[in-house]
Structures are given as structure tokens and as C-alpha cells.
N, C-alpha and C positions, 0 to 999 in steps of 0.2 A: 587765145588771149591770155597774158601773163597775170597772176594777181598780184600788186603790188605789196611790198613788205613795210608794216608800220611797227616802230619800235616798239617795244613793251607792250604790244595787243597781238594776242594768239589769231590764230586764221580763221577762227569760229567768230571771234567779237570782229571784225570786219565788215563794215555795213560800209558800200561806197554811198557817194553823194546822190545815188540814182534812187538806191535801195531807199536809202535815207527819205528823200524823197517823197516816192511810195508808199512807206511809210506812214509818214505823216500825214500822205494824202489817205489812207484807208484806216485811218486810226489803231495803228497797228499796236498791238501786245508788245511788239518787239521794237522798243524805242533804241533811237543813233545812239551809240559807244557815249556814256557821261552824261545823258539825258536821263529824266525824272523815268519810271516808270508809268505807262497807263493804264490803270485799272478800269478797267471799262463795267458800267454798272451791271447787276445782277440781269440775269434775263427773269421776266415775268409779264404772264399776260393776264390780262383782266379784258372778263369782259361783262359787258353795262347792262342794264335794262332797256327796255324798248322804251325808246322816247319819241314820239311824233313818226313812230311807223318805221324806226332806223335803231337796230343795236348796234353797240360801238364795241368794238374791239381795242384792245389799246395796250401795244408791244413797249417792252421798255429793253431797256440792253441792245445786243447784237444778235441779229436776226442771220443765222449762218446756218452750214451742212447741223453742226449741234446741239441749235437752238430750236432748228425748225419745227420736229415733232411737236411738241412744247405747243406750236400754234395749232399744226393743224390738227389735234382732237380738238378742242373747243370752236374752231373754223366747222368747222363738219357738223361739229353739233347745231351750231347758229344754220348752216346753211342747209342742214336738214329737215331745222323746225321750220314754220312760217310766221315767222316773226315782220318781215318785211325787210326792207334792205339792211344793207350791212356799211357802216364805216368803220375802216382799220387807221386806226388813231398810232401813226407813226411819228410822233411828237418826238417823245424820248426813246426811240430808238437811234441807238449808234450808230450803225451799220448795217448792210444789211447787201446779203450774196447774190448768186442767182437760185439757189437752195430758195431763200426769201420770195425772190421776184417770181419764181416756176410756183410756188405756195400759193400768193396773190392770183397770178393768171389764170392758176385753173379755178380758185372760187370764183373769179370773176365770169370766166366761160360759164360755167356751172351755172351762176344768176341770169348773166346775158341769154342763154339759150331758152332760158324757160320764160312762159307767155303768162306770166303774173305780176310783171311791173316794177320785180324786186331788182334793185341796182346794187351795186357795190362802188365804194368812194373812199379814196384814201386821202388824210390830210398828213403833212408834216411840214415844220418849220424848220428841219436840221437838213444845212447844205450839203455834206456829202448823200446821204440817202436819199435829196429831191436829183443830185446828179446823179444818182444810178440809176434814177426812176429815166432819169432823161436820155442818160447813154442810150437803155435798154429802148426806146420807145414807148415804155409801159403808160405814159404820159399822153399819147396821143390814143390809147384806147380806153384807158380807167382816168376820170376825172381826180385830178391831185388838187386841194385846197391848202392853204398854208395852214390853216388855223382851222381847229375841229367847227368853231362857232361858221367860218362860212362853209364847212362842208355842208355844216347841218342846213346852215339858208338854203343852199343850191339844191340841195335834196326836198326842201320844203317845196322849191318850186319857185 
């Protein structure tokens, strides 16, 4: 395939309409030739107190290969004390990889396996990370709520 020549733009700034795209769709760092920059928020995770038998977890930024660790000590920690379930509050998360989603699935295995009732539940209102959830299938096996307030109903029961 020939790459095409654009005047006055070296072969490095060359983003076709595809990349572009792509781009746009995965919130990418690397914005089309004469577009803004996006700085995508810090990553941090916080996580909550036991409220009604469910700690909350709650990722902000982009949840990627660089981000991940980041999660999973404090995932580990909740998942090794007995606090009771767990929701991951992906509200304000940006993005999020399969680094992310392989993070989720095995805390979720981890809860799922064991005979004590503790669940795992993830909410988010941010479209592209409810489509990764959906691409991947992670949606048909971990409940996804839009909004923490009905994760937390649907966990009350």
C-alpha cells in the first residue's frame, strides 16, 4: 500500500482518516494533525469504606498496561480482607484496556469462586468503557450499572 504525500506534513504527523478515527474513538493521546491535544486525567484510585456490606473502589483516568498495577494492590487488599462485596466505580475512568478488563475478571473469579456471598459489580456512565465492557462480554458475566447509586440498590437486593 503507497502512503500518500501531504504537503508541508512530514511522514511521522500523518494520521489517515481511519487512524483519525480510532483515535477519537479510544480517546487517544495522539490527536488528528491541527486538533487540541487530550490530556487525559491523572490516574488514581481510591478506595471507600464499607457501606451496607459493599467497598467501593473508584478508578479515575485511564485504566491501561501503566495504570494497572496502581489497581491491583489495593484490589488485593479489599479482596483479601472480608469486608463483603466489592464495587469498581468506573465513573471517571477514561479508558480502559484488556490490562483493565483481565484486572476486573480475575477479582471477579476470585469473589465468584468463593462460598461466602461476596459479589463484585461494576458501575459506569462513560460510553466508550461501557463498549469495552460490551465488546469483551465482561457484561454478561459481571453486573454493570450506569450509576454507583443503582449498583449499590442492586447489591442491596
Amino acid at each position: 500500500m503507497k502512503s500518500r504525500a501531504y504537503p508541508g506534513v512530514s511522514h511521522q504527523e500523518v494520521l489517515t482518516p481511519a487512524t483519525q478515527a480510532q483515535n477519537a474513538m479510544r480517546g487517544s493521546r495522539h490527536p488528528a494533525v491541527g486538533s487540541k491535544a487530550v490530556n487525559p486525567a491523572p490516574f488514581e484510585v481510591k478506595v471507600g469504606g464499607v457501606e451496607h456490606g459493599v467497598r467501593t473502589i473508584s478508578v479515575r483516568g485511564e485504566l491501561d498496561l501503566s495504570t494497572a498495577p496502581e489497581l491491583e494492590g489495593p484490589l488485593e487488599q479489599t479482596l483479601d480482607g472480608d469486608d463483603g462485596s466489592v464495587l469498581i466505580d468506573l465513573s471517571s475512568c477514561e479508558f480502559i484496556d484488556s490490562t483493565g478488563i483481565a484486572l476486573i475478571v480475575r477479582a471477579w473469579q476470585r469473589l465468584d469462586s468463593g462460598d461466602d456471598g461476596r459479589s463484585l459489580v461494576i458501575c459506569s456512565d462513560n460510553e466508550q468503557v461501557r463498549r469495552v465492557l460490551e465488546i469483551t462480554g465482561l457484561e454478561l458475566s459481571i453486573p454493570v450499572h450506569g450509576t454507583r447509586d443503582e449498583a449499590l440498590a442492586a447489591m442491596a437486593g
